[in-house]
C-alpha positions as CSV (number, residue, x, y, z in Angstrom):
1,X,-17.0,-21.5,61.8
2,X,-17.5,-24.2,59.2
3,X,-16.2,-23.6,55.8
4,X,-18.5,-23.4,53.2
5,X,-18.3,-27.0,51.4
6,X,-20.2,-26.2,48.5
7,X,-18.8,-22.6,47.6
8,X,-15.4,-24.4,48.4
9,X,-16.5,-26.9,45.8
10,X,-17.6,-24.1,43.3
11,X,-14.3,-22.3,44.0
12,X,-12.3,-25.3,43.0
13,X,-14.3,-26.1,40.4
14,X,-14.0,-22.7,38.6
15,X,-10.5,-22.4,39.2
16,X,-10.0,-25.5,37.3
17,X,-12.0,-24.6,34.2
18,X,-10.0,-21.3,34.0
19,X,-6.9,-23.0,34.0
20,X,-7.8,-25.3,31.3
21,X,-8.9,-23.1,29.2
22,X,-5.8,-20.6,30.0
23,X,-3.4,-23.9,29.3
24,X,-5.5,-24.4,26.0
25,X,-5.4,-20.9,24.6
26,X,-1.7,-21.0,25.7
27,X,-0.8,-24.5,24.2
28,X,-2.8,-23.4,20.5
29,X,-0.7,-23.6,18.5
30,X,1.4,-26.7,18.9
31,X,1.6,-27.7,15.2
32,X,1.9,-26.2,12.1
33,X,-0.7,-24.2,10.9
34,X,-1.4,-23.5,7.1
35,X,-3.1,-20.4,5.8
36,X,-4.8,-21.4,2.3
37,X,-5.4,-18.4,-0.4
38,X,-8.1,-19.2,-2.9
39,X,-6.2,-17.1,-5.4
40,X,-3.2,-17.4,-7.8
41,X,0.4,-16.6,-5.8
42,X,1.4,-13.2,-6.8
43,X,-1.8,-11.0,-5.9
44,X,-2.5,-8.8,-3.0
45,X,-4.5,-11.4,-1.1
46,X,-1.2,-13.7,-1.4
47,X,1.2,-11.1,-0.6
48,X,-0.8,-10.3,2.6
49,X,-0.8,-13.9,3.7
50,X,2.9,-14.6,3.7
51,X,3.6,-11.6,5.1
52,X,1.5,-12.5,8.1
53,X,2.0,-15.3,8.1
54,X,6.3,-14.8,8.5
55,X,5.1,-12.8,11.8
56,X,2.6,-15.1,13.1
57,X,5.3,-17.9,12.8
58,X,8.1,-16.1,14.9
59,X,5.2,-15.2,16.8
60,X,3.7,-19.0,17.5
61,X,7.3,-20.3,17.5
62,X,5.4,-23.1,14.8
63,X,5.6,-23.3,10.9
64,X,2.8,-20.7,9.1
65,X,2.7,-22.0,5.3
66,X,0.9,-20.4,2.9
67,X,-0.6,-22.4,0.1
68,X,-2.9,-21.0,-2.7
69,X,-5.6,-23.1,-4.0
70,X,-7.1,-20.7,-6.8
71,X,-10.9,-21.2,-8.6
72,X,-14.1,-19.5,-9.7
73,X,-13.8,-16.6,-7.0
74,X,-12.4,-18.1,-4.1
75,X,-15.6,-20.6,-4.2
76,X,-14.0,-23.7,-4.7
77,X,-12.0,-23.9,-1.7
78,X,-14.3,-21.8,0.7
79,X,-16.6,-25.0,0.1
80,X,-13.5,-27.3,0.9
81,X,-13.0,-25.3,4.2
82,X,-16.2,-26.0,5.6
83,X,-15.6,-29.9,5.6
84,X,-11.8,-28.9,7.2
85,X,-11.9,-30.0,11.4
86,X,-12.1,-26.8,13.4
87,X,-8.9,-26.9,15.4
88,X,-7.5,-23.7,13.7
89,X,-5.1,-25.4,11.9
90,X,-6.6,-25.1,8.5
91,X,-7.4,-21.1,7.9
92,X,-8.2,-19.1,4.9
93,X,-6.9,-15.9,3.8
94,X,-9.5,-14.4,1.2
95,X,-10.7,-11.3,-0.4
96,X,-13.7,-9.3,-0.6
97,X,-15.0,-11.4,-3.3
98,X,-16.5,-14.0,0.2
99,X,-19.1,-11.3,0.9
100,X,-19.6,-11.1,-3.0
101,X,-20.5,-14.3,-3.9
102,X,-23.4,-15.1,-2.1
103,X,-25.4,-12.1,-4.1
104,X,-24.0,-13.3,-7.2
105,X,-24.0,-17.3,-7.1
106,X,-27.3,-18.7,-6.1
107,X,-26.3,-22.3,-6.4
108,X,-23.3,-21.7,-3.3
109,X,-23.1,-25.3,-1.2
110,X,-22.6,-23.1,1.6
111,X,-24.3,-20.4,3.4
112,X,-21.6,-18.0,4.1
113,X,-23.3,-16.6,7.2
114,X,-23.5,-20.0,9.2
115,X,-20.3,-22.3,7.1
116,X,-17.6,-19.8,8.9
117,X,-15.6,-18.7,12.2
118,X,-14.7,-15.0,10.6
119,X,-11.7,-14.7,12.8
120,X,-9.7,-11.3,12.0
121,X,-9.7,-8.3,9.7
122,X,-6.6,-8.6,7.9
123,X,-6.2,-5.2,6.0
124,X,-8.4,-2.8,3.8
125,X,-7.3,-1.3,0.6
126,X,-9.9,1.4,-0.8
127,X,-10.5,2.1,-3.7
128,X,-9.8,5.4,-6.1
129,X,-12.7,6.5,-8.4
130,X,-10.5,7.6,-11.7
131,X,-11.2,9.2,-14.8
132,X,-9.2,10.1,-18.1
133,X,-8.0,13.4,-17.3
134,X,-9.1,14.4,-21.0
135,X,-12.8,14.6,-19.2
136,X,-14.0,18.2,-18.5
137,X,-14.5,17.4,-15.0
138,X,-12.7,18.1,-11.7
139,X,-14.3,17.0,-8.5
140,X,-17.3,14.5,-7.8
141,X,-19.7,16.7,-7.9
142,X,-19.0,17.5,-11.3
143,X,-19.3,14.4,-12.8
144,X,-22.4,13.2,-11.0
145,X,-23.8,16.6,-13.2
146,X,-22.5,15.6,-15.8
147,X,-23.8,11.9,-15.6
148,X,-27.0,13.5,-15.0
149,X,-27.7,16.1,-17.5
150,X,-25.8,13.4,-19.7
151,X,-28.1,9.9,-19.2
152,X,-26.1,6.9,-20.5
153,X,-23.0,8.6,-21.5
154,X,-20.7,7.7,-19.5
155,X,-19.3,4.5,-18.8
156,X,-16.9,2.6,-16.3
157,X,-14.9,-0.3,-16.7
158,X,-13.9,-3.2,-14.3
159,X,-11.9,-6.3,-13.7
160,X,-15.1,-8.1,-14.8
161,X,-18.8,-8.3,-13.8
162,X,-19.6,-9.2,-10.3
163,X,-16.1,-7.6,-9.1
164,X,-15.1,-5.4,-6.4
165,X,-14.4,-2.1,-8.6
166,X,-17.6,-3.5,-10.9
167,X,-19.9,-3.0,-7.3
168,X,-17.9,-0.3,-6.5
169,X,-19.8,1.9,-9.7
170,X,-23.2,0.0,-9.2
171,X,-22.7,1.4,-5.5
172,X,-22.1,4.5,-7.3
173,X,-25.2,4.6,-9.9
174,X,-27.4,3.6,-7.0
175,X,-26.7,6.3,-4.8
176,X,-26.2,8.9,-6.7
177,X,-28.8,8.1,-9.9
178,X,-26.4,8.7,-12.3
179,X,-26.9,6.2,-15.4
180,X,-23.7,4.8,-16.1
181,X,-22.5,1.9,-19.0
182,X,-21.2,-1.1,-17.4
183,X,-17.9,-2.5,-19.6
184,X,-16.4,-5.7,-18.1
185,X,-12.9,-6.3,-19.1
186,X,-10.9,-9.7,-18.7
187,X,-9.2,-8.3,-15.5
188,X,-7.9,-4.9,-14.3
189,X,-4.8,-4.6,-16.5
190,X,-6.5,-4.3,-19.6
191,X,-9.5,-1.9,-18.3
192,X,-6.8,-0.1,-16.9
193,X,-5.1,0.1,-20.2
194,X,-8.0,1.6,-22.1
195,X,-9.2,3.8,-19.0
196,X,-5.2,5.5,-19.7
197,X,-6.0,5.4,-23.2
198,X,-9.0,7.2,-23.2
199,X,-11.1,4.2,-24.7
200,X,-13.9,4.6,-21.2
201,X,-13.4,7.2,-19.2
202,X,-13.6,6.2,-15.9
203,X,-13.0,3.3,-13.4
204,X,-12.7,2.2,-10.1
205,X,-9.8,0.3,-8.8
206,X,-7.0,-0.1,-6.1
207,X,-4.9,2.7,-4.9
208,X,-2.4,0.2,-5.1
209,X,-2.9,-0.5,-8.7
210,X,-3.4,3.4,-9.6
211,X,-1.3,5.2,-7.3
212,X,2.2,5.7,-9.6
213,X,-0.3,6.7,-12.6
214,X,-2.3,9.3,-10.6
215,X,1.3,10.6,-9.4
216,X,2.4,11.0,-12.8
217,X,-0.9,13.0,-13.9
218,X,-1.8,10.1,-16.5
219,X,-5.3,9.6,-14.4
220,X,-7.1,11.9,-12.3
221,X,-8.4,10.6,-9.2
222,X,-11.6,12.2,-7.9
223,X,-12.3,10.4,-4.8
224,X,-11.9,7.5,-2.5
225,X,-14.0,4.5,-1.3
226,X,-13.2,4.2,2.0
227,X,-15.0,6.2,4.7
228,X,-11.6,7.7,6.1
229,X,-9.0,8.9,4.0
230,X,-5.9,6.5,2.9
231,X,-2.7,7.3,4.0
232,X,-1.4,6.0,0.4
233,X,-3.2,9.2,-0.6
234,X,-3.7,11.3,1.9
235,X,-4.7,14.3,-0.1
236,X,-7.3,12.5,-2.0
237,X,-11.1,13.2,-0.1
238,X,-13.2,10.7,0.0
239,X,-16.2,10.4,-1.8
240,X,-18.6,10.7,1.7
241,X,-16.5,13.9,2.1
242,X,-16.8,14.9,-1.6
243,X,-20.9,14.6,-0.9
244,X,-22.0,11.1,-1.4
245,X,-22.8,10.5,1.8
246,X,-22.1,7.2,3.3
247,X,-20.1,5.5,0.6
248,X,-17.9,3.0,1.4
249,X,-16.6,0.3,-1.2
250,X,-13.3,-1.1,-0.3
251,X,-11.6,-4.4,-0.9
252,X,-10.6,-6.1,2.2
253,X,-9.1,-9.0,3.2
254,X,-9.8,-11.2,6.1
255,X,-8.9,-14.3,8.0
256,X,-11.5,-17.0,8.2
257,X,-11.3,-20.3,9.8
258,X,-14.6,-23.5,9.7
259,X,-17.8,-23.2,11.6
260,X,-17.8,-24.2,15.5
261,X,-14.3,-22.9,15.8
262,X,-14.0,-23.4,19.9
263,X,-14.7,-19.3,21.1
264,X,-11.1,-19.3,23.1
265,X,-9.5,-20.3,20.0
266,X,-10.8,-17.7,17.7
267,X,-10.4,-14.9,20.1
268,X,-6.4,-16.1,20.4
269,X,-6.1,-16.1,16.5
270,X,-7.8,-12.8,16.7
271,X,-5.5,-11.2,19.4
272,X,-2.3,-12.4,18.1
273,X,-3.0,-11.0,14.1
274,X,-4.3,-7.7,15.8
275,X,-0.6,-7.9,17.8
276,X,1.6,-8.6,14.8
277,X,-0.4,-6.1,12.7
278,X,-0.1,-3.2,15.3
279,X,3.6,-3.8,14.4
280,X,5.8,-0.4,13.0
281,X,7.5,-2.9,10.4
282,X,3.8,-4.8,9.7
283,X,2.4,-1.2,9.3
284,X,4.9,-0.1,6.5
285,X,5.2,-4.0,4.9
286,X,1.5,-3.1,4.6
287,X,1.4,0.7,3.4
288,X,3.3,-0.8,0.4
289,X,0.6,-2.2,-0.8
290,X,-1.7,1.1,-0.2
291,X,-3.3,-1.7,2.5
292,X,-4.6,-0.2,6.1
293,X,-3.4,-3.2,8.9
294,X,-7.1,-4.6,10.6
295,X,-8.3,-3.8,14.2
296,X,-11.6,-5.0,14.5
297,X,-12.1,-7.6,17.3
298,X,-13.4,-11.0,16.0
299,X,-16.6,-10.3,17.4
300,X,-16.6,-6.9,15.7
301,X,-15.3,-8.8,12.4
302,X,-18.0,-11.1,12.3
303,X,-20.8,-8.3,12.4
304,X,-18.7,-6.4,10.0
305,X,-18.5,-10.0,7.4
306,X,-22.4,-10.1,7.7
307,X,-23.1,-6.7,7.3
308,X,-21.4,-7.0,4.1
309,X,-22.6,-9.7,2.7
310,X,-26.1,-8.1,3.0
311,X,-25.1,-4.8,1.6
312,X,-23.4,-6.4,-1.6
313,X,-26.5,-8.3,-2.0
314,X,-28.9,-5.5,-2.0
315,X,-26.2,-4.0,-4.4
316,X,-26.6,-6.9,-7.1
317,X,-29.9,-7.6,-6.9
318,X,-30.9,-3.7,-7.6
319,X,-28.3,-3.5,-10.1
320,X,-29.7,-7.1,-11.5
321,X,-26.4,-8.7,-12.2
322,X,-26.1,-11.9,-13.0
323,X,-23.5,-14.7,-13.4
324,X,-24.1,-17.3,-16.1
C-alpha cells in the first residue's frame, strides 16, 4: 500500500506548528519582564504586584520589577500601554478604577474594550457597607426603611466622586430606591475619620481598611459587596444574602497587557498567575490584605473586564456623575 503523501504532508506539517508554538510558550519569558502600577507605591494595588511579582520571578527564573507610574486614575499610563509592543514584557497591574473610567471620562484616547489583552484576575477585595454604630439600625433591611420613610436623610461618604466605594452606594440607591446624600472626601482616610466620628453615618470601603475598627465595635458593618462571603469576615452576610438581590460591588485587581497580545502568550501569563496564586503562602500573603487570590481563565477574565465596564457605566450615567 502506498502511503498517503498528502496526509503525510499534513502530519508533518501539524506536528511542526505544535512544536513551535510549544517551544514559544516554553521559551516566554526569556527576559525581564516589568509589571507597571498606575498608582503611588504603598497601596493595595502596589502591594499585590510585588508580591506576585517575587513568585512569578522564581517562577520564570527572569527578573519581575515592579514600577509605579501614578496619574489621574490610572489613565495616564493605561494610554501609554497601548502604544507598548505586545510581547508581554510590558504588563500592567491596575485597579477597578479601568472599568470605571470609561463611564466617567468621555474624552479617554482609548477604548478600553478593544486598547487591551485582559490577561488574569489578580485578586478581589469586597467591600463592607458601615455605619456609625450610634444609628438606630441593625441589619440592611433596616436601613433601606429607614432611607425610605426618611427621603434624603441619610448620607454616605467616599474616597471621592467617581470611586469604587462612591459606585458602591450609587449601586446601592439604584437598587434599592433609597435617596441617599453623596459626600466626597479627599480620600478614604479622612471619610473614614468622620464616618468614626459620627460626622455621616455611613460608608462603603475595603474590609481591609475597616476590618480592625469593625473588630473593636467602633463601626458596625451591615453587609458585604461581594456575592460570596469574605473569609476576612466570614460572619458578615452579604448584602444579596441580606436581600438585595444581586449586588455585587468589589474592588478588584487585574493583570492587563496591549491589544494583539499573541493568544499562546496570554493563555501562559494566565496559567502561571493562576499557579502561583493557588499557592498556600500566596493565599495567606493575600488574606492579609482581606484580598481573595483570582481564578478566572483569561478568557473568563476578559468577559468578566467587559461586563464591568458596562455595568459601571449604566451605574454613572443613571446616577449622572460627572468629572469636570
Amino acid at each position: 500500500m502506498k502511503p498517503n503523501l498528502k496526509f503525510l504532508k499534513w502530519s508533518v506539517g501539524a506536528v511542526a506548528a505544535l512544536a513551535t508554538s510549544l517551544a514559544f510558550s516554553q521559551a516566554y519569558p526569556s527576559q525581564a519582564v516589568k509589571i507597571v502600577v498606575p498608582f503611588p507605591p504603598g497601596g493595595t494595588t502596589d502591594i499585590l504586584a510585588r508580591q506576585l511579582a517575587t513568585e512569578l520571578g522564581q517562577k520564570w527564573s527572569v527578573p519581575v520589577v515592579v514600577e509605579n507610574r501614578a496619574g489621574a486614575s490610572g489613565t495616564i499610563f493605561s494610554e501609554q500601554l497601548t502604544r507598548t509592543p505586545a510581547d508581554g514584557y510590558t504588563l500592567m497591574l491596575t485597579a477597578t478604577h479601568h472599568v470605571i473610567n470609561p463611564g466617567l471620562y468621555k474624552s479617554l484616547k482609548y477604548d478600553t474594550k478593544t486598547a487591551f489583552t485582559p490577561l488574569a484576575e489578580v485578586a478581589a477585595v469586597p467591600n463592607l457597607l458601615l455605619i456609625n454604630p450610634a444609628l438606630p439600625i441593625k441589619n440592611v433591611q433596616q436601613l433601606i426603611q429607614y432611607g425610605k420613610e426618611n427621603p434624603g436623610k441619610l448620607s454616605f461618604g467616599s474616597a471621592g466622586t467617581g470611586g469604587a466605594n462612591h459606585l458602591s452606594g450609587e449601586l446601592f440607591k439604584a437598587m434599592t430606591g433609597v435617596q441617599m446624600v453623596h459626600v466626597p472626601y479627599k480620600g478614604a482616610a479622612p471619610a473614614l475619620n468622620d464616618l468614626l466620628g459620627g460626622t455621616i453615618p455611613m460608608m462603603f470601603d475595603s474590609v481591609t481598611g475597616v476590618i480592625q475598627h469593625v473588630k473593636a465595635g467602633k463601626l458596625k458593618a451591615l453587609g458585604v459587596t461581594s456575592l460570596k462571603r469574605s473569609p476576612a469576615v466570614p460572619d458578615i452576610p452579604t448584602l444579596d444574602e441580606a436581600g438585595v438581590k444581586g449586588f455585587e460591588a468589589t474592588a478588584w485587581f487585574g493583570l492587563y497587557g496591549p491589544a494583539q497580545m499573541k493568544p499562546e502568550t496570554a493563555q501562559k501569563i494566565n496559567a502561571d498567575v493562576r499557579e502561583v496564586l493557588s499557592t498556600p503562602k500566596m493565599k495567606s500573603l493575600f488574606l492579609e490584605q482581606g484580598a481573595e487570590p483570582g481564578t478566572r481563565s483569561q478568557a473568563e477574565f476578559s468577559a468578566f473586564v467587559n461586563a464591568e465596564i458596562d455595568k459601571w457605566a449604566k451605574v454613572i450615567s443613571s446616577a449622572n456623575i460627572k468629572i469636570e
